[in-house]
C-alpha positions as CSV (number, residue, x, y, z in Angstrom):
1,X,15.8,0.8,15.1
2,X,12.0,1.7,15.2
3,X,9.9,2.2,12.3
4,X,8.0,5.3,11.7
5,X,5.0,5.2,10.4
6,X,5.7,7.7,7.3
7,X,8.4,5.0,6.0
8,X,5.8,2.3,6.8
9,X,2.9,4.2,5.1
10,X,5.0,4.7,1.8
11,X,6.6,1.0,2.0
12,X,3.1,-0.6,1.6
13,X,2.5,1.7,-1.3
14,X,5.9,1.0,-3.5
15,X,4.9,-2.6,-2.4
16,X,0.9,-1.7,-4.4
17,X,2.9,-0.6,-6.9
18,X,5.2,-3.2,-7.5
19,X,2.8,-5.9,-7.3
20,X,0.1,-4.3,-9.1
21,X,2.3,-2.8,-12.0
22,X,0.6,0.9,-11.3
23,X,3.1,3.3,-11.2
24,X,3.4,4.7,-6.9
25,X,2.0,8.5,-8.1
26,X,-1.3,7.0,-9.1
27,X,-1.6,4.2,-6.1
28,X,-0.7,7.3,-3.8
29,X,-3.3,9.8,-5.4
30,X,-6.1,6.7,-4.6
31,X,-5.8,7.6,-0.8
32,X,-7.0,10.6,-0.4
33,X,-10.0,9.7,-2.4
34,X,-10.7,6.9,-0.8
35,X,-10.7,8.8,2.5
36,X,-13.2,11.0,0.9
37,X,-15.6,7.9,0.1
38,X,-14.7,6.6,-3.3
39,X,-13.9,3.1,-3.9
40,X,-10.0,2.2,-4.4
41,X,-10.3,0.1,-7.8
42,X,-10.2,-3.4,-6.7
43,X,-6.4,-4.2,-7.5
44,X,-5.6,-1.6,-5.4
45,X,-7.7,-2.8,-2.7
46,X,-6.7,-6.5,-2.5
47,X,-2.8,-5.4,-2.9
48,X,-3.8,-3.0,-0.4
49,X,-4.9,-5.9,2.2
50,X,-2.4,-8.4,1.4
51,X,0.3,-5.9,2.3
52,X,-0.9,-4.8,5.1
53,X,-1.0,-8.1,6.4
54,X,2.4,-9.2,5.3
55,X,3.4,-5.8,7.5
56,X,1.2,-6.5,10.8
57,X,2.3,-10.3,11.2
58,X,5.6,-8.8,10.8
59,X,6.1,-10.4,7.7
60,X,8.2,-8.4,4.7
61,X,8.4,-9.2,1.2
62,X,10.8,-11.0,-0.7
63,X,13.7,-8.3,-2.0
């Protein structure tokens, strides 16, 4: 079964949330700011990379 990128887009966000302890409403509202030029705070950020990388090398996180 293919992935779609919606259920991709909000699996790397629970996974910000979970490992940064930031409840997913507040993660999720850093998006669209940070597409308008602000700076994601730097938790967010470095969650932000490492899941994306566990996601493209095809990796997942532990359960």
């Amino acid at each position: 079964m293919a992935s779609s990128a919606p259920q991709d887009s909000f699996t790397v966000l629970r996974e910000i949330s979970q490992h940064t302890d930031i409840k997913l409403t507040p993660v999720a509202a850093e998006v669209p700011k940070h597409a308008q030029g602000a700076a994601l705070p730097h938790v967010v950020c470095g969650e932000l990379h490492a899941a994306l990388a566990r996601h493209t090398t095809g990796t997942r996180p532990d359960p």
